[in-house]
C-alpha positions as CSV (number, residue, x, y, z in Angstrom):
1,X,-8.0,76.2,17.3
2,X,-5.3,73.7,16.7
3,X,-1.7,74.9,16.9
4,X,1.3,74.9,14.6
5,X,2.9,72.8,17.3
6,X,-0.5,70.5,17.8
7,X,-0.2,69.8,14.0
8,X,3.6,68.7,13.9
9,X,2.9,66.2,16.8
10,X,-0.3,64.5,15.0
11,X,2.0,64.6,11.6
12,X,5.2,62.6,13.4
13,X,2.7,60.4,15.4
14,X,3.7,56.8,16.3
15,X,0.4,56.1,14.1
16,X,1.3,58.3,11.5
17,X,4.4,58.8,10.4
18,X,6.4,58.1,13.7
19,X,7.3,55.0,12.5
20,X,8.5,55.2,9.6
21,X,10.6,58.0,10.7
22,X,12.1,55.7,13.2
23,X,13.0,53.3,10.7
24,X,14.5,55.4,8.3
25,X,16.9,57.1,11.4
26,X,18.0,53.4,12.1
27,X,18.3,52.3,8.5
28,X,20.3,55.3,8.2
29,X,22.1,54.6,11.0
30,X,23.1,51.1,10.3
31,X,24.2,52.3,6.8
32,X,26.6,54.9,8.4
33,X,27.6,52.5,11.1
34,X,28.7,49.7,8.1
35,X,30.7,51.8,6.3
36,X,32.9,52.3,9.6
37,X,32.8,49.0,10.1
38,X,34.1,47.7,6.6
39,X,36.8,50.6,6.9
40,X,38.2,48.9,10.4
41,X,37.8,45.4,9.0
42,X,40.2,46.0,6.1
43,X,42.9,48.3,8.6
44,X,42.7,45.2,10.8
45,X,43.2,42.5,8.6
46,X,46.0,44.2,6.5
47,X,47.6,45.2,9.2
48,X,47.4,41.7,11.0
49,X,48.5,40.3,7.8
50,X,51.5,43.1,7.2
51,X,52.4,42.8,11.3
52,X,55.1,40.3,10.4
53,X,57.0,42.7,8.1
54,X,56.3,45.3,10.7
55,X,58.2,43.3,13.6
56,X,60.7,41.2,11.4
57,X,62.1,44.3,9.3
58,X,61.0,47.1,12.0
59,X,63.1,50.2,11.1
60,X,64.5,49.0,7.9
61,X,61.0,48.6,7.0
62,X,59.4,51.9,7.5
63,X,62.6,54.2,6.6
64,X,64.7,51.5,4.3
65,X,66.2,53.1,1.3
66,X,66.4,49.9,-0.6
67,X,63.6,47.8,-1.9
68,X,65.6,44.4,-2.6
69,X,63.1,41.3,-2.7
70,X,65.9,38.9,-4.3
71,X,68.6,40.2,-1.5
72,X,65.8,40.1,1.3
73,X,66.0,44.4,1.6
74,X,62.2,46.0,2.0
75,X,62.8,49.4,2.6
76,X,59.9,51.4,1.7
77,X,61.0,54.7,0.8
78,X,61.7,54.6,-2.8
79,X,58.2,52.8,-3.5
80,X,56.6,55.8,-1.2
81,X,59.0,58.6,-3.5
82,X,57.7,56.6,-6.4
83,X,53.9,56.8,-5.6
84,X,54.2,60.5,-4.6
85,X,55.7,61.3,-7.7
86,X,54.2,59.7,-9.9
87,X,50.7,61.7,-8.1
88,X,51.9,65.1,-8.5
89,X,52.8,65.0,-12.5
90,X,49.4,63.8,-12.5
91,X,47.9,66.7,-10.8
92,X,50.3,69.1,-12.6
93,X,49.2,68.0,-15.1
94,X,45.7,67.5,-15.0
95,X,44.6,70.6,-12.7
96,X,45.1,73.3,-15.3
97,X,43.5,71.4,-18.1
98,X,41.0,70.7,-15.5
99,X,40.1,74.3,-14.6
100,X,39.7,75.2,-18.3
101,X,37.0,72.3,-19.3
102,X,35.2,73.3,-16.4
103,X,35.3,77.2,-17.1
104,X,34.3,76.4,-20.3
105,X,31.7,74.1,-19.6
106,X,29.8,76.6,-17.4
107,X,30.9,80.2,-18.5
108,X,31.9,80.1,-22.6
109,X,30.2,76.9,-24.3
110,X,26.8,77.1,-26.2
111,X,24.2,75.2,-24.8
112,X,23.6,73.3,-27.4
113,X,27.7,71.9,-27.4
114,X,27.4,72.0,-23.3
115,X,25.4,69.0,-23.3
116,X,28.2,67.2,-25.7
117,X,31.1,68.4,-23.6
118,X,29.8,67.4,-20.1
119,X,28.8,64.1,-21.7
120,X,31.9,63.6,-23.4
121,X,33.9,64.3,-19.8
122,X,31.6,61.9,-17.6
123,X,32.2,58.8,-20.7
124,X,36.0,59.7,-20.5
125,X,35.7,59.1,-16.4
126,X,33.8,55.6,-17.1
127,X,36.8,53.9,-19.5
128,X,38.4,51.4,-17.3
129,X,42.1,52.2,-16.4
130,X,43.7,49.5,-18.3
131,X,42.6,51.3,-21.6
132,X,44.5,54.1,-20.7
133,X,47.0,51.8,-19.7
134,X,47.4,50.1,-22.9
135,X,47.3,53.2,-24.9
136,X,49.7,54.8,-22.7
137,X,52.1,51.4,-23.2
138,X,51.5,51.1,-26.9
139,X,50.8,54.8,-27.9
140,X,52.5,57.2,-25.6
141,X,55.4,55.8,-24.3
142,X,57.5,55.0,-28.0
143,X,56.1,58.6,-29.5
144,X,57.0,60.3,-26.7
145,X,60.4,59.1,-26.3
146,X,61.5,61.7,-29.3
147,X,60.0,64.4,-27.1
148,X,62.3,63.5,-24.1
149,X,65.3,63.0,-26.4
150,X,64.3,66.6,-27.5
151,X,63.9,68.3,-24.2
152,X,67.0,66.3,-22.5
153,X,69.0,67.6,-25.7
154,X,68.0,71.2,-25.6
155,X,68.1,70.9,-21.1
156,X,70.7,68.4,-20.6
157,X,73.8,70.7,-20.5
158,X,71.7,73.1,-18.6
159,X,73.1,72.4,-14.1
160,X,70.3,71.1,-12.5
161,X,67.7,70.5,-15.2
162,X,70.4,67.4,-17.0
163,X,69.3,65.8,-13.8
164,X,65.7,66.3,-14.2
165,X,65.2,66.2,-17.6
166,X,67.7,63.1,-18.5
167,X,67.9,60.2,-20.8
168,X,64.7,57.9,-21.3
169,X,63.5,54.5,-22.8
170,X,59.7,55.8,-22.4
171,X,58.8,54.2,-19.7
172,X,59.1,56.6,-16.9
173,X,57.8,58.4,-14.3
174,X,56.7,61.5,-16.5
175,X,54.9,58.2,-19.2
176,X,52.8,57.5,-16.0
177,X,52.0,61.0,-14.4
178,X,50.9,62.1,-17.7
179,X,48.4,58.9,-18.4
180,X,47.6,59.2,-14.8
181,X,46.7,62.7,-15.3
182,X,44.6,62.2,-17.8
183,X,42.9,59.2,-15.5
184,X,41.7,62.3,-13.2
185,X,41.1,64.7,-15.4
186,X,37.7,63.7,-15.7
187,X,36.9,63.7,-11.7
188,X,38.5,66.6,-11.2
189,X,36.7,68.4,-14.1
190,X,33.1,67.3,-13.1
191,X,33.8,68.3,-9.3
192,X,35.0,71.5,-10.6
193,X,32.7,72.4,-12.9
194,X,29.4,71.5,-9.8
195,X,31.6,73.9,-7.7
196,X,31.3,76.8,-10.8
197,X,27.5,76.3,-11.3
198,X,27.0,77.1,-7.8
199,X,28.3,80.4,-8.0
200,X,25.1,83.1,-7.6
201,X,24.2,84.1,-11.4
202,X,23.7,87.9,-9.7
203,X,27.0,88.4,-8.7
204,X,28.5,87.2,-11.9
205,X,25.8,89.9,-13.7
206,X,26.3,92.5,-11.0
207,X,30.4,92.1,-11.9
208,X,30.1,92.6,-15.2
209,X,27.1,95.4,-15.5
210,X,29.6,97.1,-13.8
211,X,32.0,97.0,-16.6
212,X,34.5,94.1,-15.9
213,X,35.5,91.5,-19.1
214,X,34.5,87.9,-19.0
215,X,38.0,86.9,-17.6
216,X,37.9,90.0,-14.9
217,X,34.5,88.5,-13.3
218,X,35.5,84.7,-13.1
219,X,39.1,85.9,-11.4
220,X,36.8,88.3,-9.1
221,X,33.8,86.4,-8.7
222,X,34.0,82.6,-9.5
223,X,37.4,81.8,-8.6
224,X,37.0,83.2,-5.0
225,X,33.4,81.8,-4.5
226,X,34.9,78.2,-5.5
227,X,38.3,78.2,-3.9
228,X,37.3,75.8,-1.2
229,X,35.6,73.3,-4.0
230,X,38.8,74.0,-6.1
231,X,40.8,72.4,-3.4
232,X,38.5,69.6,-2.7
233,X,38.7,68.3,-6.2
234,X,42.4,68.8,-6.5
235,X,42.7,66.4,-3.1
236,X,40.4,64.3,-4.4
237,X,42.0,64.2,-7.8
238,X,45.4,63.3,-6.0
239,X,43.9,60.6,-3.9
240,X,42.8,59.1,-7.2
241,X,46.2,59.1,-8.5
242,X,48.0,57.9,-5.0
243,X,46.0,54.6,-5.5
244,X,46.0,54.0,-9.3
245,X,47.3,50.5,-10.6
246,X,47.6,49.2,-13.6
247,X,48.4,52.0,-15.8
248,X,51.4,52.8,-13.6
249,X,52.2,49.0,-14.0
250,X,52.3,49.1,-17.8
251,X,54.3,52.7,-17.3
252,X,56.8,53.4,-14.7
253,X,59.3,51.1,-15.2
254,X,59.4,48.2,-12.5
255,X,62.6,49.8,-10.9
256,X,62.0,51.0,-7.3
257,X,64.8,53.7,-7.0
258,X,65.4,57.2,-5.7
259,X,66.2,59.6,-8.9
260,X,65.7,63.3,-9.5
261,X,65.4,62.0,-13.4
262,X,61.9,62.3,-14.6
263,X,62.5,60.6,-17.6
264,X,63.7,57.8,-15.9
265,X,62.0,54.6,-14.7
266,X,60.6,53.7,-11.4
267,X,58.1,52.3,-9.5
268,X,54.9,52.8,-7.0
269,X,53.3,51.0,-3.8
270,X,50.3,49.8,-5.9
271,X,52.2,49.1,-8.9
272,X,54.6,46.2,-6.7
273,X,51.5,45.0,-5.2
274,X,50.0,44.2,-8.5
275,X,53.7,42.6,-9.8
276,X,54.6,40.6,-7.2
277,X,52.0,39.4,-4.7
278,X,50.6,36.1,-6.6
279,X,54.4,35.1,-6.4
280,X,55.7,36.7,-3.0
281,X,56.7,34.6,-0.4
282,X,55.7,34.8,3.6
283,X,58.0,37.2,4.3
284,X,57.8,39.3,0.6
285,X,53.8,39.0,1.0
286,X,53.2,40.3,4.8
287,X,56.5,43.4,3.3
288,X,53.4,43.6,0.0
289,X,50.3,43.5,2.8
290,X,52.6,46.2,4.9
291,X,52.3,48.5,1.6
292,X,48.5,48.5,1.1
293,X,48.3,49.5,5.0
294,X,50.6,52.2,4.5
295,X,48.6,53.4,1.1
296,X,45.4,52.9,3.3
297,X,46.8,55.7,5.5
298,X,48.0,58.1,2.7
299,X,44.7,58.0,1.6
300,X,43.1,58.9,4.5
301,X,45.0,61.5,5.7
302,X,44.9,63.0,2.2
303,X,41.0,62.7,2.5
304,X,40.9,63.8,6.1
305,X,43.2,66.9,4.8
306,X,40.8,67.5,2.1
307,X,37.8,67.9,3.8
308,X,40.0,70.2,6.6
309,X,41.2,72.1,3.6
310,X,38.0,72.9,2.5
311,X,36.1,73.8,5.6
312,X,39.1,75.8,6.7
313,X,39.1,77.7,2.9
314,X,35.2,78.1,3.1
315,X,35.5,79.8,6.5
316,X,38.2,82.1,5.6
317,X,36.2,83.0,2.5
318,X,32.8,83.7,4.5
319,X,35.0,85.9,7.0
320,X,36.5,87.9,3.9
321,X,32.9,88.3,2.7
């Protein structure tokens, strides 16, 4: 009588299927191994081609409070304050309006409008970012300097908010976080919205048979279930938004400043890349080059704190449950 054991050692056979196993592992392999590869590639090349900035400008470099091409000052800082800035009105922004598509996608919509709504969303995430650029530049930003007028009339005299809330030619940091947040929206809403189909259809029934409303069993039961996946899209969302281009080049402004005014104009790491490099010279270039290292690191250690995030939010869950 042949074994369970007998059987699985004729099926993975060198003759059989042995092989092709073994091909597959190192296919597999080599895939994996390329993708670390590439990712060393570019940190070595940038940072060989930024190392000049890095020795020439050392401290004033990394800590600078000025970025000066004309007068030879590359101090990082405000272009860093720029980028972040620019990322979190996009998340604010998008996150909430994120949530709500996604809860409506998977708990309220019909199913025949579901279909529409989920294709609708992963279009939106396939228009190139220069169209929201150029409807953000020729659009947005002269409408929406009424709004800022109104809000820095009704705020200005208020202490603290006049700062934040001050005068504005449309071009701003808010113009960009807003287009930007709408960039994400998209990638944020279809992660979410996987996260919510994965919550067990029994324990959303079991909720409300016992006589909780339709809001009281997604705050009981979908919400905790999809913390972790919450916070994986909002990373991901914000990685997005850290590295975004040419919107924010049509948007922010071109003036790389620190400034507690949100209305105001500014400027972001990928944004002066985009402006300046074709025209840089050595010194301007390798101070350019030393940017894209540093936004090669953000990224990765918002990535890297992503995926900690999540495992650490998935275990806490499993350990409440």
């Amino acid at each position: 009588m042949t074994t369970s054991t007998e059987r699985l050692d004729d099926i993975t056979a060198p003759g059989r299927g042995g092989r092709a196993d073994s091909a597959f592992r190192s296919l597999a392999l080599v895939a994996g191994l390329s993708v670390l590869a590439i990712l060393a590639l570019i940190a070595v090349t940038t940072t060989q081609q930024g190392w000049r900035a890095f020795t020439v400008l050392g401290g004033r470099y990394w800590f600078g409070a000025t970025w000066n091409p004309q007068a030879g000052r590359f101090g990082i800082l405000p272009l860093v304050y720029g980028t972040f800035l620019v990322a979190t009105i996009a998340v604010v922004a998008a996150v909430p309006v994120s949530l709500g598509i996604a809860l409506f996608s998977t708990e309220v919509c019909p199913r025949r409008l579901r279909t529409v709504t989920v294709t609708v969303i992963d279009v939106l995430a396939a228009v190139p970012s220069v169209v929201f650029g150029l409807w953000g530049f020729r659009v947005l930003a002269p409408r929406i300097r009424g709004v800022y007028a109104a809000i820095h009339g009704a705020l200005g005299s208020v202490p603290g908010l006049g700062r934040l809330f001050g005068t504005s030619s449309g071009r701003s940091f808010m113009t960009a976080g807003l287009v930007v947040g709408l960039m994400i929206t998209p990638i944020v809403t279809a992660v979410t919205r996987e996260v919510f189909a994965t919550v067990p259809r029994n324990d959303k029934e079991g909720a409300l048979a016992l006589g909780a409303t339709r809001w009281e069993m997604i705050r009981g039961v979908v919400f905790p279930h999809s913390t972790g996946g919450i916070s994986g899209a909002v990373m991901l969302g914000l990685g997005r938004a850290l590295g975004e281009t040419i919107a924010v080049v049509l948007l922010v402004g071109a003036n790389p400043r620190f400034g507690a005014n949100l209305f105001g104009t500014g400027e972001t790491m990928p944004a002066q890349i985009a402006r300046q490099l074709n025209e840089a010279g050595p010194l301007f270039r390798s101070a350019l080059v030393g940017l894209g290292v540093v936004l090669f690191i953000v990224t990765i250690a918002v990535n890297s704190s992503a995926r900690a995030l999540v495992t650490f939010i998935d275990r806490r869950t499993r350990g409440a449950t």
